[in-house]
N, C-alpha and C positions, 0 to 999 in steps of 0.2 A: 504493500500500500504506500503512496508518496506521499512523505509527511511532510512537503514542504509547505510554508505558512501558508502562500497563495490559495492552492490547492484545498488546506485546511480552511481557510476564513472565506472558500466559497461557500463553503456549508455550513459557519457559523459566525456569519459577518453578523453585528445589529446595524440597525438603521445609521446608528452615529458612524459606521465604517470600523469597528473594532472587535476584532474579533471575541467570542463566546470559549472559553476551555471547559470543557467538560471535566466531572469530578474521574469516570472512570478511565482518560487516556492520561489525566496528571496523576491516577496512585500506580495505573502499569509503568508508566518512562518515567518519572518526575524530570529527572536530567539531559532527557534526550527534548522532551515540550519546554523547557526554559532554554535550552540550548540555540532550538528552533527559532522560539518567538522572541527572545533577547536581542537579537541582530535585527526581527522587525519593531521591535517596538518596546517603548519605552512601559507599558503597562497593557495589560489584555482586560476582558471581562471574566468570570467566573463564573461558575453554571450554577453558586448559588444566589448570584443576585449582586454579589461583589466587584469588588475588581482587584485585579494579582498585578506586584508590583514588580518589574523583573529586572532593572539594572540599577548596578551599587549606585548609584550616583541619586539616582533617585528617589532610592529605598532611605539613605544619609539625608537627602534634603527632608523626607516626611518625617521621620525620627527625630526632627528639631524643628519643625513647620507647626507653628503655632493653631496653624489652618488645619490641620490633621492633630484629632484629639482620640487619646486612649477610647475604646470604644464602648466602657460602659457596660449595659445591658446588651448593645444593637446586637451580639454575636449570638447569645445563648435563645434571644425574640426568633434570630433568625431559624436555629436550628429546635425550634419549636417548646424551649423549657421559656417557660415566663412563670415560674414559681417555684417554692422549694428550696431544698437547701442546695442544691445545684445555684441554681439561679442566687442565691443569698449571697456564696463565693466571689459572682462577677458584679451585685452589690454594693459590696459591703469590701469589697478586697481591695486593696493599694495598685497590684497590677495594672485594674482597669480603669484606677479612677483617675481625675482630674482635678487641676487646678488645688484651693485651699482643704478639698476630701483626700487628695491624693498628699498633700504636704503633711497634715497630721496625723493620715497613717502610715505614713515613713517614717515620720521625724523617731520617734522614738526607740526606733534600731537603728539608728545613721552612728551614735556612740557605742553603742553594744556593738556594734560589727565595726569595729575600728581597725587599720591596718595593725597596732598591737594586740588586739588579739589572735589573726589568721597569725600573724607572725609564733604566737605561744602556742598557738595548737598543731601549726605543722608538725611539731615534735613527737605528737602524738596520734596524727592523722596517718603518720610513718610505723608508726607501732601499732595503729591497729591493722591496717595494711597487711604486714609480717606477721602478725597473731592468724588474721583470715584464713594468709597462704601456708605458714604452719600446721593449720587444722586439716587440709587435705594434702600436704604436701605427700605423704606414703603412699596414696594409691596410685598417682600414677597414669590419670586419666579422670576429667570431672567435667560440667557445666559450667561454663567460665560464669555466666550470666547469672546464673543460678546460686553458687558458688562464692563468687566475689563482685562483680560487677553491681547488683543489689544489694547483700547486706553491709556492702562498702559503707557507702552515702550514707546509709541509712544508720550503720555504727556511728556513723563522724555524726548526724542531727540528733541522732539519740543522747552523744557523750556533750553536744553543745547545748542540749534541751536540759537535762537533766532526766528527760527520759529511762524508765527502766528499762536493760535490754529485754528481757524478758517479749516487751510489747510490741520490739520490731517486726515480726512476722505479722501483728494486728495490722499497724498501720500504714505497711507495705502492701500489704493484699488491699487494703483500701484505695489509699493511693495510685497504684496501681490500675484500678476500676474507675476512679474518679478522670484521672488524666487522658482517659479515651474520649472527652467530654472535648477537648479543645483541636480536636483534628474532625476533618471529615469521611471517618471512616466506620462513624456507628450509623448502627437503625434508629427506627424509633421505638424499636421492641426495645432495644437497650436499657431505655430509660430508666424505668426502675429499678434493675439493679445498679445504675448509676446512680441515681438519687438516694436511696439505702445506703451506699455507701462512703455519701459525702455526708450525709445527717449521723449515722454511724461516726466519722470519723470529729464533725464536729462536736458530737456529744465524749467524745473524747479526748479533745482538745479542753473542753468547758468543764470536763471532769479535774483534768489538773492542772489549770487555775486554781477552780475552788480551792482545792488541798493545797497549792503554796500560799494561798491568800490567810489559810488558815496557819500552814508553817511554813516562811518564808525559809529560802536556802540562800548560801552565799552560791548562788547559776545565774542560767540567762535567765529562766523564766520568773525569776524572781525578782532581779536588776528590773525586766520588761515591766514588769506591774508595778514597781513601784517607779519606773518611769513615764507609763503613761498615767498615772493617779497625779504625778506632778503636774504633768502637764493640764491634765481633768476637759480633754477635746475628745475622745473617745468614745462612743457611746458601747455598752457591754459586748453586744454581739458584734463589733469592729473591733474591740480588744481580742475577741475569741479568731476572729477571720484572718486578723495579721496572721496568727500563728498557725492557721492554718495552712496559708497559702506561701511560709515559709516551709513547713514541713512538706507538702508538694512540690515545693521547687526545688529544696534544697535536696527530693530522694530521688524523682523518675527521671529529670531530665540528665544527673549524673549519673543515674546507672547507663543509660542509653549511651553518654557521650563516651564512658570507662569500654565500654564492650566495641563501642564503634573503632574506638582508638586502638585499641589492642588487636583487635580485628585483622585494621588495615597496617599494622605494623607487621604482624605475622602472613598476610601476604606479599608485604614489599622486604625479603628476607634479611635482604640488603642493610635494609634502614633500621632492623630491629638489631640488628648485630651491629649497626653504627651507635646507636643509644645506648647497645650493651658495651659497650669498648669506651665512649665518652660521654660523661654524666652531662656534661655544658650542650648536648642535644635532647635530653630532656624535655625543656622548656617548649623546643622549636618544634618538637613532636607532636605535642601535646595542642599548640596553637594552627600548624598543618589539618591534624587531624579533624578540632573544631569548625576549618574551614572547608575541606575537601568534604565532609559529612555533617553537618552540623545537627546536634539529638533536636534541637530548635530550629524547626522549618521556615517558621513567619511571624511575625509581629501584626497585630491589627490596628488599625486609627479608624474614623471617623471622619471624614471631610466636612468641618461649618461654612466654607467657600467654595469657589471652584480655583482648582490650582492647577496652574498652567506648567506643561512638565514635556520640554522638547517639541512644542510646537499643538502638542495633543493637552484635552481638558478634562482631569478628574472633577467632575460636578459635584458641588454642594449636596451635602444629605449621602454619601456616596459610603459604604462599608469599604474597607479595604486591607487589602491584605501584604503586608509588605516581604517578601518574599527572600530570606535570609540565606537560605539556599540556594536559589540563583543567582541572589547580588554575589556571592561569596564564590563564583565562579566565573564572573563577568571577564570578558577577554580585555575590556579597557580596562582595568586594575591588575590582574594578576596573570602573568607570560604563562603559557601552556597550562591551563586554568586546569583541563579536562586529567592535569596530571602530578599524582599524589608526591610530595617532594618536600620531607623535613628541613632540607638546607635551603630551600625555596628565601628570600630578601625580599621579598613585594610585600610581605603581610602592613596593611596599614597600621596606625597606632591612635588608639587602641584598638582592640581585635574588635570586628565588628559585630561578631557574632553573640556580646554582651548589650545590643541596642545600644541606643546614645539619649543624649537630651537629659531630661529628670527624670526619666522611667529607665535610666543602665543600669541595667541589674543589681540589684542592692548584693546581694552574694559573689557577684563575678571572683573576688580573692580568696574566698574558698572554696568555690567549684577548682580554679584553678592551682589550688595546694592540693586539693585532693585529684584530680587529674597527672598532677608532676608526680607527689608521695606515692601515689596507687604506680606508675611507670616504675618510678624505681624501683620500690619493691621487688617490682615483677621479674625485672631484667636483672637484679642482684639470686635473689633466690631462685627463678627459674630461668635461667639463660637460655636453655633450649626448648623452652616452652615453642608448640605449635599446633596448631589447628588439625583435630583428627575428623576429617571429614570435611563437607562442604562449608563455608565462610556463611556466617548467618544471614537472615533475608534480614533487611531492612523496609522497611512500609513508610510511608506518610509524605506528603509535602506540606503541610500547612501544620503548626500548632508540635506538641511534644512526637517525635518521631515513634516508632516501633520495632522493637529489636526482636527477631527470633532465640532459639537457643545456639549455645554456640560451643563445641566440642572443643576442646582442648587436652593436649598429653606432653608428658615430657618424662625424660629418662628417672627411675628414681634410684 
């Protein structure tokens, strides 16, 4: 079949002359349809009523465009949740909000997540790391994903929450359920065990609160409450959302990026045996990888104008999808884009792959200690670590990506 644009936007031009993507040709190619339509054009439409945003240059001006705001409710209206604790999330959560909502439910982790603390907990982000890969080191063959890739993250939010480990498998399988919720790849049969599991996971979040409120600790969850009571701009169920939608960020999208990274390391043999021989490649892995794959497909805004972007008009009132994945492979920014290369010098600064403006990821410095600590590890204890069997499926373009399982063996 000729997948060239032309060809494509005779059968899904709209009236305005810009082409329609349909949901099921962007989850079969995601890479090959941004590929495509990236050389024609600066932004397409989306078969949900959106529009997909496909070159870096673009994607960086709406990430700071005043005119393009976090989206609120529009995404979950669109995909047919207008109530519930689903819906409570997009809310009530800092992610999506704006202006003076979105200020004071940041503000009160902007000091708890200070560069001195990722800096103190590396030490120990490294140690749990080496405790994971200890625990199956003797057999000899495991599920990377299964394994390490998940209760990685999820150790590192538990040991910064004060979380008991104990509750990691609770709120990983939650999590996990919940975060299908920002791609377009459920039904609408999904729903309720998506909603279940975000009211489930909120009533666990609200569970300990209560109990620090009653005995505070020297933790974060405890710093948090008595930071936002200082403040007194919070109202209860936004005190409960922050933390929720820290414990969501801070588990699935690092397990996905751990597994993608490792992945693509042990198919380019090359590079994994360059990272094992010099630790000062670490870093440049670890930033390749975020780019070449990114576990986060898209960023959403909202268009209050119409914003003129290369001669073409995203209209006022417009959903929009900024497309993180294609910008992070655009052939204007980065030489042989289509190819995976640790030593690679184009990467911009800072990675783009953390958004920009006042929504850059409030975690970006400990995604990215646990991204490096989780590599070394790997390459220190298993050097010969590699892939028994096929290289996992990866799913998604839009919202947290999707990792299959992923075999892994090494001599023991």
């Amino acid at each position: 079949m000729d997948g060239s644009p032309d060809n494509k936007a005779r059968a899904a031009d709209t009236p305005c002359g810009i082409a329609t993507l349909s949901i099921a040709e962007l989850e079969a190619d995601p890479h090959g349809v941004f590929r495509r339509w990236r050389l024609a054009a600066p932004f397409v439409r989306h078969e949900s009523g959106g529009y997909l945003v496909l070159r870096a240059a673009a994607v960086e001006l709406l990430l700071r465009d005043p005119r393009a705001r976090q989206s609120e409710t529009e995404y979950p209206k669109m995909r047919g949740i207008t109530e519930g604790p689903l819906f409570d999330g997009f809310e009530h959560g800092m992610v999506t909000a704006n202006d003076a909502a979105h200020r004071r439910r940041r503000s009160p982790f902007s000091r708890l997540f200070s560069l001195r603390l990722i800096m103190e907990l590396r030490r120990r982000i490294r140690a749990s790391a080496e405790a994971l890969i200890d625990g199956w080191l003797a057999e000899g063959e495991a599920d990377f994903v299964e394994r390490f890739a998940s209760p990685f993250p999820a150790r590192i939010i538990s040991d910064l929450l004060g979380l008991p480990e104990a509750d990691i498998p609770r709120f990983t399988r939650l999590v996990y359920i919940v975060t299908r919720a920002f791609g377009f790849g459920f039904q609408p049969e999904d729903l309720p065990e998506m909603q279940e599991a975000a009211g489930e996971l909120r009533e666990y979040v609200a569970d300990l609160l209560s109990r620090r409120r009653a005995a505070p600790k020297d933790d974060f969850l405890s710093s948090y409450l008595a930071e936002a009571d200082r403040r007194n701009e919070l109202s209860p169920i936004e005190i409960i959302m922050q933390i929720v939608v820290l414990i969501v960020g801070g588990t699935d999208t690092t397990r996905v990026a751990l597994a993608i990274e490792i992945a693509l390391l042990l198919q380019h043999r090359g590079q994994w045996d360059a990272v094992r021989r010099d630790a000062a490649l670490v870093s440049d892995a670890v930033s390749e990888a975020l780019r070449y794959e990114p576990s986060v497909a898209s960023a959403t805004r909202h268009t209050v104008e119409d914003i003129e972007i290369e001669g073409r008009v995203l209209p006022a009132g417009s959903f929009v999808m900024l497309s993180t994945m294609s910008a992070l492979r655009d052939e204007r920014v980065y030489a042989r884009a289509d190819e995976f290369d640790i030593r690679r010098t184009d990467h911009p600064r800072p990675h783009p792959v953390f958004g920009g403006g006042p929504h850059r990821c409030l975690g970006e410095a400990l995604a990215r200690a646990e991204l490096e600590k989780g590599l070394s590890a790997l390459v220190t204890r298993l050097p010969g670590l590699r892939l028994a069997g096929e290289p996992p499926t990866l799913s998604g373009h839009s919202g947290i990506r999707r990792i299959g399982p992923m075999r892994v063996a090494w001599m023991r």
